[in-house]
C-alpha positions in Angstrom: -17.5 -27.4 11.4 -20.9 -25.9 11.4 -22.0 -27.9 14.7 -19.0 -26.9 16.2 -19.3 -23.1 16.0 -23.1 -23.4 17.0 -21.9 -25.4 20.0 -19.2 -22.4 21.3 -21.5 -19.4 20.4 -24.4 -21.4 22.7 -21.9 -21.5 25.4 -21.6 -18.1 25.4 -24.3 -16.9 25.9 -24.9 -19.6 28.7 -22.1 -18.3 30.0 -23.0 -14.6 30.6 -27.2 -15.4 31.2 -26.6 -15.7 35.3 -28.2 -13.1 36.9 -25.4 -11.0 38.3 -24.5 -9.9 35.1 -25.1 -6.6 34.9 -23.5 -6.5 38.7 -22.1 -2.8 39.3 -19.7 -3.9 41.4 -16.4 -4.5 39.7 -14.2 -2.5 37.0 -15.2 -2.3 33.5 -13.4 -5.0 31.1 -13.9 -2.4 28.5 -12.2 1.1 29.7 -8.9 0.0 27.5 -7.8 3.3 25.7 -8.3 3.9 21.6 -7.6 6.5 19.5 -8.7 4.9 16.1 -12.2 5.3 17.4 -12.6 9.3 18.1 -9.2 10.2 16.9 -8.6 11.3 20.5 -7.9 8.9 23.6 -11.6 7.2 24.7 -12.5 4.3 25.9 -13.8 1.6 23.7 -16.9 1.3 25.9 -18.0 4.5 24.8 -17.2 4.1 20.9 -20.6 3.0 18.7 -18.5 0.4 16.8 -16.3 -2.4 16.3 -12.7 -1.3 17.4 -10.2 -3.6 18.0 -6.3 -3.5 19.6 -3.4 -5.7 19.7 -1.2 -4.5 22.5 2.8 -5.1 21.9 2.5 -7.7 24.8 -0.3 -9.9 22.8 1.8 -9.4 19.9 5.1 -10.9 22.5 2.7 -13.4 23.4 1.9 -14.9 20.3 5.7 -14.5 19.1 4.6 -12.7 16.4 7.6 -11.7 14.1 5.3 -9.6 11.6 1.6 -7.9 10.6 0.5 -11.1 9.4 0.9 -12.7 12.4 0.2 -10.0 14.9 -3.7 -9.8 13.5 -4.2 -13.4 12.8 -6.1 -14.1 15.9 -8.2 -11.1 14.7 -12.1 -12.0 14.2 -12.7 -10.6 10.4 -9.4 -9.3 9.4 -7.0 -10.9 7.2 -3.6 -10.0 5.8 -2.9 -10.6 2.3 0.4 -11.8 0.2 3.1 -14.3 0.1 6.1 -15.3 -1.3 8.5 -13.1 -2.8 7.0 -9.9 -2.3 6.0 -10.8 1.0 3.0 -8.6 2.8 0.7 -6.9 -0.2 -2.6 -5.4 2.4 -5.2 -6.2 4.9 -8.6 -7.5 4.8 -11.2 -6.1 6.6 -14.7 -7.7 6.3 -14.3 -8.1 2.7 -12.9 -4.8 2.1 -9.2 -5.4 0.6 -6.3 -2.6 -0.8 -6.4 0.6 -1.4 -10.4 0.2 0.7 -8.5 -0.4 3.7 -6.5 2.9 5.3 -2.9 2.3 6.8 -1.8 4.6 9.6 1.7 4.5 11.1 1.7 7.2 14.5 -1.3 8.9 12.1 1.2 9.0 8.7 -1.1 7.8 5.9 0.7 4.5 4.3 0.7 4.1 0.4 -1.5 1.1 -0.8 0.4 -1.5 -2.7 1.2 -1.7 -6.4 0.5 -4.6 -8.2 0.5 -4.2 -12.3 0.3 -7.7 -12.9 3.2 -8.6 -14.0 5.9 -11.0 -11.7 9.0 -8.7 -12.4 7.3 -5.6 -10.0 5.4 -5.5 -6.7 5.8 -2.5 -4.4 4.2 -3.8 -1.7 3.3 -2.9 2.1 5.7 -5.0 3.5 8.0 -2.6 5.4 6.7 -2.3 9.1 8.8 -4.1 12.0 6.6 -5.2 15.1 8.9 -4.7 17.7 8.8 -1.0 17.3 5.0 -1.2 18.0 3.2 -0.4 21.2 -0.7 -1.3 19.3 -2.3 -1.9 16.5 -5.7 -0.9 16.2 -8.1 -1.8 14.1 -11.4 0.6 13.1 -14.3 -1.8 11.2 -16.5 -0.6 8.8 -16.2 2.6 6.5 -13.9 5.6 8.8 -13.9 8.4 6.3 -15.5 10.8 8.9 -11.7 10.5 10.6 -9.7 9.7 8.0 -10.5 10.5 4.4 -9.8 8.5 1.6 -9.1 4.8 1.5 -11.1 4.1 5.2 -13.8 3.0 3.0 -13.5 -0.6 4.6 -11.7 0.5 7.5 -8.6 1.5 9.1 -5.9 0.0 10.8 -3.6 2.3 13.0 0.2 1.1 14.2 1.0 3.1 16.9 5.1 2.6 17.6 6.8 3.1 21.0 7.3 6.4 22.7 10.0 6.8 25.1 7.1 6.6 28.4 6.6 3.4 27.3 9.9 2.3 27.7 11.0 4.0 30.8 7.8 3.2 32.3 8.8 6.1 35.3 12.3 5.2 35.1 15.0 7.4 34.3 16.4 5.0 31.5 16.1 1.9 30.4 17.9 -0.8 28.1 15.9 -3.8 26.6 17.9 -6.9 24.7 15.4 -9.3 22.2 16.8 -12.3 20.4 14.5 -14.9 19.0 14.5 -17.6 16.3 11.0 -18.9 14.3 11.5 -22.4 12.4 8.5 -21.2 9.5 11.1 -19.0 7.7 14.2 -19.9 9.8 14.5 -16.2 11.2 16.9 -15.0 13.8 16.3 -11.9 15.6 18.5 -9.5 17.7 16.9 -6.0 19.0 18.3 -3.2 21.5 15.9 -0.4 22.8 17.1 2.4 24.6 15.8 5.0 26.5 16.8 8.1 28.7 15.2 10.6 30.2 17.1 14.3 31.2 15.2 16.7 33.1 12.1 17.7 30.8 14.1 16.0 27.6 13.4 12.3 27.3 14.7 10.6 24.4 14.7 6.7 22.8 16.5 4.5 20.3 15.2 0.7 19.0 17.0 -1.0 16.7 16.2 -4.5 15.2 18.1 -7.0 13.0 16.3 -9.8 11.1 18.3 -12.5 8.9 16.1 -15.3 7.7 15.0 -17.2 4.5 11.6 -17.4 2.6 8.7 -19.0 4.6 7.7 -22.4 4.2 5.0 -23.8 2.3 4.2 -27.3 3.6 6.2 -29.1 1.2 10.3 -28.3 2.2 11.9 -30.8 0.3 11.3 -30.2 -3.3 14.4 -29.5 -5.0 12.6 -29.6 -8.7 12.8 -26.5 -10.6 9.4 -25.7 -12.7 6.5 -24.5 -12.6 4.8 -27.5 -10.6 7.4 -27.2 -7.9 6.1 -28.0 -4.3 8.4 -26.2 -1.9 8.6 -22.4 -1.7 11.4 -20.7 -4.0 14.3 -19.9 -1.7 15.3 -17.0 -0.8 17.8 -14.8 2.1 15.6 -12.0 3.5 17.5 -9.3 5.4 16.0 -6.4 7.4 17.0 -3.4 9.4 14.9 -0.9 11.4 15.8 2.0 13.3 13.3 4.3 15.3 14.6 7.0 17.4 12.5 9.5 18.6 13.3 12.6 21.1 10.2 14.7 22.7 10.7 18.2 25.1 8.7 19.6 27.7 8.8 23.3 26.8 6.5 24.1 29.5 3.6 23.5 31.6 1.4 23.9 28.4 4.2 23.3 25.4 6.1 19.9 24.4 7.2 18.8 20.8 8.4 15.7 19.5 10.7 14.6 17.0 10.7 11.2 15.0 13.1 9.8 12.3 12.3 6.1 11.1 14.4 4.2 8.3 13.4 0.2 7.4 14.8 -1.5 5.1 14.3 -5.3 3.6 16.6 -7.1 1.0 15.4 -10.3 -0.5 17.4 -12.1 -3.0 17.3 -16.0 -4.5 16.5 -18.4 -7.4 12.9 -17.9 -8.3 13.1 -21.9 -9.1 9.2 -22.1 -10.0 10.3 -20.3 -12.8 12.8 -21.5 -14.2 11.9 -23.5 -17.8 8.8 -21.9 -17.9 7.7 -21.0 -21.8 5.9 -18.3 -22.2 6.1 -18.6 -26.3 8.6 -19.9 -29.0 12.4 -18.6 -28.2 11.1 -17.6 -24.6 11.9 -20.2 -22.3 13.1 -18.7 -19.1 16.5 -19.8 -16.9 19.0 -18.7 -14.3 15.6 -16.5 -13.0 16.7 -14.8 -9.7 15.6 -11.7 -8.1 17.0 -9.5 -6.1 15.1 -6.7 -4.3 15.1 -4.0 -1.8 12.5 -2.2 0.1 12.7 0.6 2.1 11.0 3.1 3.8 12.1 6.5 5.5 10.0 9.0 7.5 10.7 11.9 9.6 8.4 13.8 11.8 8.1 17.0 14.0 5.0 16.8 16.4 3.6 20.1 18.8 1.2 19.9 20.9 -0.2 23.3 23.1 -2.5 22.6 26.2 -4.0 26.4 25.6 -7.5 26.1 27.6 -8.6 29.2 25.8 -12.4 29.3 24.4 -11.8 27.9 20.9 -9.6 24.9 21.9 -8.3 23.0 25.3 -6.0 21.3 23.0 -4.2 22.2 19.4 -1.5 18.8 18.3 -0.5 18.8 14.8 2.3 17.2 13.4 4.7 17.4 10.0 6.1 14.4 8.6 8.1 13.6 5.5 8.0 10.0 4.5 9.5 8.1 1.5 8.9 3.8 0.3 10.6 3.2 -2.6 10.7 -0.9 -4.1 13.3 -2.2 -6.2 13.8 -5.2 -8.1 16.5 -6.8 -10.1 15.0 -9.5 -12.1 17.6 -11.5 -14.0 16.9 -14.4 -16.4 18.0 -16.0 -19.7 15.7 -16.4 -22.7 16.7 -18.1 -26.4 16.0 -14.7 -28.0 17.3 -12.5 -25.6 20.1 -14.3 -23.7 20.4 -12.8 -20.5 19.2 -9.4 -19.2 17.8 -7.9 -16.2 14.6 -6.1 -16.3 15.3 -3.5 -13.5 12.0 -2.4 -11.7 11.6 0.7 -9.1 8.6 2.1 -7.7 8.8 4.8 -5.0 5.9 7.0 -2.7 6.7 10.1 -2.1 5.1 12.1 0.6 4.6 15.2 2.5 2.1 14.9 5.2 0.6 18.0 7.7 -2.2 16.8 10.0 -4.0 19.8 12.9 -6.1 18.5 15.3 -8.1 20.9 17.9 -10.0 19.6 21.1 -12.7 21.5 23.5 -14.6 20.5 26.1 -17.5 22.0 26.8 -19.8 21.6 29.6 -23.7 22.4 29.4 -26.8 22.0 31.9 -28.0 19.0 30.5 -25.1 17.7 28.5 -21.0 17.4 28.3 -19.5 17.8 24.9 -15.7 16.7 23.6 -15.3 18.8 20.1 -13.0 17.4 18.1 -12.1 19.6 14.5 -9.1 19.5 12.2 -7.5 19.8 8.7 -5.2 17.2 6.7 -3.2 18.2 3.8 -1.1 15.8 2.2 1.1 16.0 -1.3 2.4 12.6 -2.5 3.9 11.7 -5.6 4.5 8.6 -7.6 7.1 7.4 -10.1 8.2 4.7 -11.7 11.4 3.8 -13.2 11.9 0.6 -15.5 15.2 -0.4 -17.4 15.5 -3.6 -19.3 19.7 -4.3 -19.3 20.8 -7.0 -21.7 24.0 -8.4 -20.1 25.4 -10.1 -22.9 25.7 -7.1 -25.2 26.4 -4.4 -22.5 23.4 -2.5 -23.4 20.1 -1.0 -21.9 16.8 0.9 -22.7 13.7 2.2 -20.6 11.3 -0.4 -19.9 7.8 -0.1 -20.4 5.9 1.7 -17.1 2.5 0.8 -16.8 1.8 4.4 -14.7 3.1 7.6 -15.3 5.0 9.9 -12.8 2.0 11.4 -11.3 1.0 13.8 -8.2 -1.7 13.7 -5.8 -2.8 15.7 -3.5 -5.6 15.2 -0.6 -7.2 18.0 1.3 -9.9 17.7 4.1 -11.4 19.2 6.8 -13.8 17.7 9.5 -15.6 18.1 12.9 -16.9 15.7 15.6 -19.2 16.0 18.4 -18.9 12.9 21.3 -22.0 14.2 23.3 -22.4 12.7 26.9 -26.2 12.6 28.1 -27.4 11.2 31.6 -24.8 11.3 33.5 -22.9 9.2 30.8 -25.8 6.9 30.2 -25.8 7.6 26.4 -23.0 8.9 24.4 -23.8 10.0 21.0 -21.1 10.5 18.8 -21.6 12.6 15.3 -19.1 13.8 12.7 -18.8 15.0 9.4 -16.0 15.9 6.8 -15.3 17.1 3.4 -12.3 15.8 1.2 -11.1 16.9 -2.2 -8.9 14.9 -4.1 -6.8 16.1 -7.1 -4.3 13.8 -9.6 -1.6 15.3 -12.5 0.1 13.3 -14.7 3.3 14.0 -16.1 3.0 16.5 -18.7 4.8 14.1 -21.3 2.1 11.8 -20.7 -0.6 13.8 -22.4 -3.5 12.5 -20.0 -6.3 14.8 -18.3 -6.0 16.0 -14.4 -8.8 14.9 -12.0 -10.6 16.1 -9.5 -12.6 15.0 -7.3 -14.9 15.7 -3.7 -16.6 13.8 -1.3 -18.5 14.6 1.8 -19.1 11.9 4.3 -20.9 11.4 7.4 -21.1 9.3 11.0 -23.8 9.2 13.5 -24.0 6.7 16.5 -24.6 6.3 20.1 -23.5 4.1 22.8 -26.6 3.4 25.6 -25.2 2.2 29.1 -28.0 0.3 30.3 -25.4 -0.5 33.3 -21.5 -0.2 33.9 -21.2 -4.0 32.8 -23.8 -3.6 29.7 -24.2 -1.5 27.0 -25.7 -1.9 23.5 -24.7 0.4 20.5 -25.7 1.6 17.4 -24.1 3.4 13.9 -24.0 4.9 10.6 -21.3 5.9 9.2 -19.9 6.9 5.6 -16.9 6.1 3.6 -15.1 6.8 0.3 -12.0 6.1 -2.0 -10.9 8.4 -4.7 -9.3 6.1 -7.4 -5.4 4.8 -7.4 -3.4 6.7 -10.1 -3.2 2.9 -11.4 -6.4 3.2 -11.6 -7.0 6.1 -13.4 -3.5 6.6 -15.3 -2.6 3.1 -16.1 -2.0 2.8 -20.1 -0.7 0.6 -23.1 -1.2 -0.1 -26.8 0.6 -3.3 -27.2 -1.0 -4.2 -30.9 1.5 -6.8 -31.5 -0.1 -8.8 -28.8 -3.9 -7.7 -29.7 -5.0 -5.5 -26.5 -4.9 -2.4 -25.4 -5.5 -0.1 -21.7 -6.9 3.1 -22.2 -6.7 5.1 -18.9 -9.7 7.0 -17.6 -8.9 10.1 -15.6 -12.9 10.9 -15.0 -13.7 7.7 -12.3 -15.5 9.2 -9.3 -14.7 8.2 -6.3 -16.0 4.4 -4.2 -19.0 5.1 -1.8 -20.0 2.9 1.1 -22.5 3.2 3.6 -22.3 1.4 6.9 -24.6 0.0 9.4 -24.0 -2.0 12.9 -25.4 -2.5 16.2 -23.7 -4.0 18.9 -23.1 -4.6 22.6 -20.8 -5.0 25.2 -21.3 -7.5 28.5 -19.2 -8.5 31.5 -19.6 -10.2 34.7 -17.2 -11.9 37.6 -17.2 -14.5 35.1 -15.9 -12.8 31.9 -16.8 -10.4 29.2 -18.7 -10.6 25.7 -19.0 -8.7 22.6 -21.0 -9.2 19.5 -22.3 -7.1 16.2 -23.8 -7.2 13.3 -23.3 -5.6 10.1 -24.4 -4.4 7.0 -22.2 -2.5 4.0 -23.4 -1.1 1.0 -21.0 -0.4 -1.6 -21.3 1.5 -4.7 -19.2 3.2 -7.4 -17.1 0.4 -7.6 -13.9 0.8 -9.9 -13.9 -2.2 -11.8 -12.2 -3.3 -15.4 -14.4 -3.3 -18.7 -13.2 -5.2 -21.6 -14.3 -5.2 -25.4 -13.7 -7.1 -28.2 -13.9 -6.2 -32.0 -11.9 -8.5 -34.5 -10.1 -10.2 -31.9 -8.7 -6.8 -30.2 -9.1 -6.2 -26.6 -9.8 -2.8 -25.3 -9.7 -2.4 -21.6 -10.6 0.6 -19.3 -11.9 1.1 -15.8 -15.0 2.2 -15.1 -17.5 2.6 -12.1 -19.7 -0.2 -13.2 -19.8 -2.4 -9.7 -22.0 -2.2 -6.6 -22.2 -4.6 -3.5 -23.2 -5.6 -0.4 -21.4 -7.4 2.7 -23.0 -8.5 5.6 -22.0 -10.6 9.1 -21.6 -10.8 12.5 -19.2 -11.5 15.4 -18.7 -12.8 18.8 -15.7 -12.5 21.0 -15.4 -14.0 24.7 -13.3 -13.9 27.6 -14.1 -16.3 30.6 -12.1 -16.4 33.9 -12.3 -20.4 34.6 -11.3 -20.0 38.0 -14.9 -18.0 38.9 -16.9 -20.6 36.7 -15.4 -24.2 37.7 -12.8 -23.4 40.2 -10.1 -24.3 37.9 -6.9 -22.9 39.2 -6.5 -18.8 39.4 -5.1 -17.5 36.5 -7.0 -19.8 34.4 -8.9 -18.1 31.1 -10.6 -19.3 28.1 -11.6 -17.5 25.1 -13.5 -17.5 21.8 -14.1 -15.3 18.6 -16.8 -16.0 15.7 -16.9 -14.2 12.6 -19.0 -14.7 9.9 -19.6 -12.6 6.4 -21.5 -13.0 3.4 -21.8 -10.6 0.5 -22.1 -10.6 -3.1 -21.6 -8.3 -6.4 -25.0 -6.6 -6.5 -24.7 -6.6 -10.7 -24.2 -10.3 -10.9 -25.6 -11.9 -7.9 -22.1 -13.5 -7.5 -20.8 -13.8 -4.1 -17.1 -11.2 -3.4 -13.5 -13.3 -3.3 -12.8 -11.5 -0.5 -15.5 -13.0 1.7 -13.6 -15.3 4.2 -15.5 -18.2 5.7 -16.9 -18.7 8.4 -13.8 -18.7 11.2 -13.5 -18.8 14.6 -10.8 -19.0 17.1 -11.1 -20.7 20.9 -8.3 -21.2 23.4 -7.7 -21.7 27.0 -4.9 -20.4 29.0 -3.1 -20.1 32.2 -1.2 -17.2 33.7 0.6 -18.0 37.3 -0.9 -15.6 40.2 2.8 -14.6 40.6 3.6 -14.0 36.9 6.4 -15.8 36.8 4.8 -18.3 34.2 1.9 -19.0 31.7 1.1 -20.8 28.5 -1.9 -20.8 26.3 -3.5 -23.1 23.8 -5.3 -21.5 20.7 -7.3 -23.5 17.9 -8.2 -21.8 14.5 -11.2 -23.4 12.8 -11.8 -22.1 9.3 -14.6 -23.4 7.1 -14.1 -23.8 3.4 -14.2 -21.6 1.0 -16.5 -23.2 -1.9 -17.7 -20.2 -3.4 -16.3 -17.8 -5.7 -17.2 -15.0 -9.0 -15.4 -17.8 -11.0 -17.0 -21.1 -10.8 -13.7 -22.5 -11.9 -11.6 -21.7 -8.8 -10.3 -24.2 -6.8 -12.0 -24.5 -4.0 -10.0 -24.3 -0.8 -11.0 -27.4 1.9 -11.7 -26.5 6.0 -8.9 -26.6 8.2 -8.3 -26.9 12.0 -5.2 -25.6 13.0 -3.3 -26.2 16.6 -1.0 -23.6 18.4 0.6 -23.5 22.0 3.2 -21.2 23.2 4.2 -20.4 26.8 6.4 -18.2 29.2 8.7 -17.9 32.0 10.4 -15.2 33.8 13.4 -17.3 35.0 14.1 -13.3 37.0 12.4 -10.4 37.5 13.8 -9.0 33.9 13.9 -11.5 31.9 10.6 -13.4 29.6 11.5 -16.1 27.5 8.9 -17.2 25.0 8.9 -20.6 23.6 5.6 -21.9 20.8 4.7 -24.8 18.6 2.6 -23.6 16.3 0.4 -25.5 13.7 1.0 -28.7 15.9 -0.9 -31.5 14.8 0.8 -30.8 11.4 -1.9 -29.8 9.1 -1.6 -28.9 5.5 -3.7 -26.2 4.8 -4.3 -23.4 2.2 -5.5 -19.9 3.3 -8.6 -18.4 1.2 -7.3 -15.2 0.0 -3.9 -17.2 -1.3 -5.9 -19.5 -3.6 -8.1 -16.6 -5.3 -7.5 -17.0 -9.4 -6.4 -20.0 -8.9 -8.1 -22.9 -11.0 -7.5 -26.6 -12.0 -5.0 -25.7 -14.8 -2.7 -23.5 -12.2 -0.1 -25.1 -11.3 2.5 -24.7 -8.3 -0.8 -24.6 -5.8 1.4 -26.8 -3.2 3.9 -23.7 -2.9 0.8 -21.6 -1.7 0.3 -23.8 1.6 1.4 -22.6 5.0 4.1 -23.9 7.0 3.7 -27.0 8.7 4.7 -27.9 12.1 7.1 -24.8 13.4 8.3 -23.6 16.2 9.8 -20.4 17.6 11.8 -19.1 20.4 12.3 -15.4 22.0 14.1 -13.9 24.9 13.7 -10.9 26.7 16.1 -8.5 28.9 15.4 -5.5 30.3 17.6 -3.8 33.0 
């Protein structure tokens, strides 16, 4: 695997060491448009770090039905959770959770909840693709720009406006069906838009009925714990996203956005079934049936004012609500049968400002950027355990109290171009302050907490096709109310949590260096990085006469480091393969460990790369593309006793035809050769004693299926 990633990265940089590489005579490869990188529209040649985006055509490309699949092309980013619960959060060069910040059109998104137990998840599973124009993905701590939680990064999902649909036009209508073998999902979308004098309005709605998605195994019928195939279930989902905007006047237009998801999952949790957990608790008839949803609405201004304080003033409003729910049903010898009823639900009131000036000076041009963020969020949790058979029910046991947050920051940036755009510096700083209360009932202590981070970097143009960069930058996480809030006495079973309201907040401190090449024969990025972590929230455990106590402290401290390499090559300039023929290649590699005990992270993936070649018809009417994922083990974990998960090489092709001018249909094979293959992040905690480890493979061979109409 090894000799095989050495061999791609040395072609590479064969590839771009002719001497008309810095050639000034073509456009730049890198002027795509960002705004995870500033907060304001730039291009990514001018950001000082690793910024990635998936446009809603890769995403078509790749028949992509979710997240997961949308970013899994993506050179050190990974997207966590399976089964049941489906999407739980995204990886980011080790940096997992509540470290990584979720933005949908710049809404903050609540990290997932996980107490442990199998009867509750409220995960981050409620985003539909097709609504998206890009994802973008900001590497590295982000704090400067976004506060809390983009101490690993950030990933922003930007959905569709209706310019993108109309595209000039004075309306538009769009049809999408499709069909993916993995979880036997059908598909059926409408988008709509219209546009009335200054008014222009749109509507997307989009319908998904399929089943769970496959492990490799399908044809275990066993029920048990060492069951093979994945426990069945019917998923369900439903998303509309309408959104109206007006054009006041020359200087004036405001927006207005409504949003409402929601995802119903309900089957036999098999795996379960006969499973003893201790005398008179043998579980059967286990089934779950759940529903997540998520609701936001929004009013957006923005005011081109061109007075001396500000060119620019947008600020927005939103109101946004996820709730989970669960219905976990079972029968046990003591308790016949029951439901344990489990809710979770986010709350949130968001208000974001955001000024812009440009000013010009003798030497210098200056883009200002300055704004505020408030945001008041509140969670709650609401258990009841039903017991069918006598008609009765009580509270269950919350882990977390109701609880309210709220988050308050300010912060400025400077992009500074020098010598005649030879050098863009980029600077920024911000102050946050984050404040917690607990129920009153509950009788635990308020927080409150501060945190002032930093960002310096610079971009150098040694030409328009090369550039080099260079950054620091600063990031922090105020601790989860699970965190802080979570608490039990359960003597009859010998342990205890004690919550712990006084946790500071996570630190990081980033540092990477970079560059950007192109040529007629392609373009090149690599960088290295370095993370230092501190603060780290971690559990503490005790033991005195066989009691456990359990609290959470900031005990941890650690390091990630690594590099990456992505390529595009235009075959047709290097070997006169037909026009329209491309090849491509990524690298990413991390290391890291837990600065305490020398032990390397979980979340470290291995070393991964992805290399494909392609071919897009001169007249667009066809194309298809073959990608190869090579993934080294993972043999190296805190526990020495974790399985360790074997190499894989995985096969995909998928192609496309426009049979008329309006119509795309998409057809792909994916993991062709048939592998069976476990992904790192699914096997973490998972020993030789574990059992079920089959159900945690990926699909085998699949296959999918989409068709587009617009008219």
């Amino acid at each position: 695997m090894n000799k095989q990633l050495t061999l791609i990265a040395s072609s590479l940089v064969m590839a771009f060491s002719s001497p008309s590489l810095f050639a000034q005579d073509s456009v730049s490869q890198f002027d795509e448009i960002v705004v995870s990188g500033t907060r304001t529209e730039e291009a990514i040649k001018n950001i000082p770090a690793s910024v990635a985006k998936i446009t809603s055509e890769q995403m078509n490309k790749n028949l992509a039905t979710d997240v997961k699949q949308a970013l899994k092309y993506e050179p050190g980013v990974s997207v966590n959770g399976h089964g049941r619960f489906g999407m739980e959060d995204i990886t980011i060069r080790g940096m997992k959770g509540s470290r990584v910040k979720v933005l949908v059109d710049g809404v903050e998104q609540p990290a997932s909840y996980n107490p442990g137990a199998d009867a509750m998840r409220k995960n981050s599973n409620n985003y539909d693709i097709d609504t998206l124009t890009a994802i973008e993905v900001n590497k590295g701590p982000t704090s400067t720009l976004y506060g809390s939680d983009a101490l690993g990064g950030t990933v922003i999902m930007r959905t569709k406006n209706p310019e993108d649909l109309l595209q000039g036009e004075a309306s538009h209508v769009g049809f999408k069906s499709g069909y993916a073998s993995a979880d036997d999902q059908y598909k059926l979308g409408v988008e709509a838009a219209k546009q009335i004098g200054d008014l222009e309005t749109m509507i997307i709605y989009t319908y998904r009925n399929g089943h769970e998605t496959d492990a490799y195994n399908t044809h275990d019928d066993s029920k048990g714990v060492t069951r093979k195939s994945a426990d069945p279930l019917n998923i369900e989902s439903h998303n509309v996203l309408a959104k109206a905007f007006y054009q006041i006047n020359n200087a004036n237009r405001i927006g207005f956005t409504g949003e409402y998801y929601t995802r119903n999952a309900n089957g036999d949790i098999l795996s379960r079934d006969g499973y003893t957990i201790a005398p008179g608790f043998t579980y059967t008839k286990t089934r779950g049936d759940d529903e997540d949803t998520r609701k936001r609405f929004g009013f957006e201004h923005e005011w081109l004012a061109e007075n001396v304080m500000f060119d620019l003033l947008k600020w927005q409003l939103n109101w946004q609500q996820q709730r989970s729910q669960h219905d976990n049903y079972d029968h046990t010898n003591r308790l016949g049968n029951r439901n344990r009823y489990r809710e979770g639900k986010d709350t949130s009131t968001q208000f974001d400002i955001q000024f812009a000036k440009s000013i010009e000076l003798a030497q210098s041009h200056h883009q200002l950027t300055y704004g505020a963020t408030v945001i008041n969020d509140k969670f709650d949790l609401n258990y009841i355990d039903y017991n069918l058979d006598k008609g009765t029910s009580k509270p269950g046991p919350t882990e977390v109290p109701t609880a309210k947050s709220e988050k308050r920051g300010v912060f400025i940036q400077d992009q500074i171009f020098l010598l005649n755009d030879k050098v863009v510096v980029t600077a920024g700083a911000r102050y946050d302050e984050f404040k917690a209360k607990p129920d009153a009932d509950s009788g635990l202590k308020d927080h409150d907490s501060d945190a002032f981070t930093g960002r310096l970097g610079a971009v150098y143009h040694w030409t328009n096709k090369f550039s080099t960069y260079a950054q620091y930058s600063q990031g922090f996480r105020a601790p989860t109310l699970y965190e802080m809030y979570y608490d039990k006495d359960n003597q009859a079973h010998g342990y205890k949590i004690v919550s712990n309201p006084n946790l500071k907040p996570e630190e990081s401190n980033s540092y990477e260096l970079g560059f950007r090449a192109e040529n007629h024969v392609g373009n090149v990025t690599g960088s290295v990085f370095y993370n230092d972590y501190s603060n780290f929230i971690q559990e503490v455990t005790t033991e005195v006469n066989n009691f456990k106590t359990t609290t959470n402290e900031n005990v941890e401290k650690a390091r990630i480091y690594g590099a990456e390499l992505s390529a595009n090559l235009w075959l047709d300039e290097i070997i006169n393969a037909p026009m329209g023929t491309y090849a491509k290649a990524t690298i990413a590699y991390q290391d890291g460990e837990d600065k305490q005990t020398g032990k390397t992270l979980d979340t470290i993936a291995p070393l991964t790369s992805v290399v494909g070649i392609g071919y897009d018809a001169p007249n667009e009417t066809w194309g298809t593309a073959l990608d190869v994922t090579m993934v080294a083990a993972k043999d190296n974990w805190q526990d020495k006793n974790n399985l360790n998960v074997a190499g894989y090489t995985v096969v995909d092709l998928t192609t496309y035809y426009h049979p008329v001018k309006d119509m795309t249909v998409r057809a792909g094979l994916f993991n062709a050769l048939d592998k069976e293959y476990w992904q790192y992040q699914d096997m973490a905690g998972a020993n030789k004693t574990t059992n079920g480890i089959e159900r945690r493979s990926q699909p085998g061979r699949n296959f999918g299926i989409n068709v587009n109409y617009d008219f």
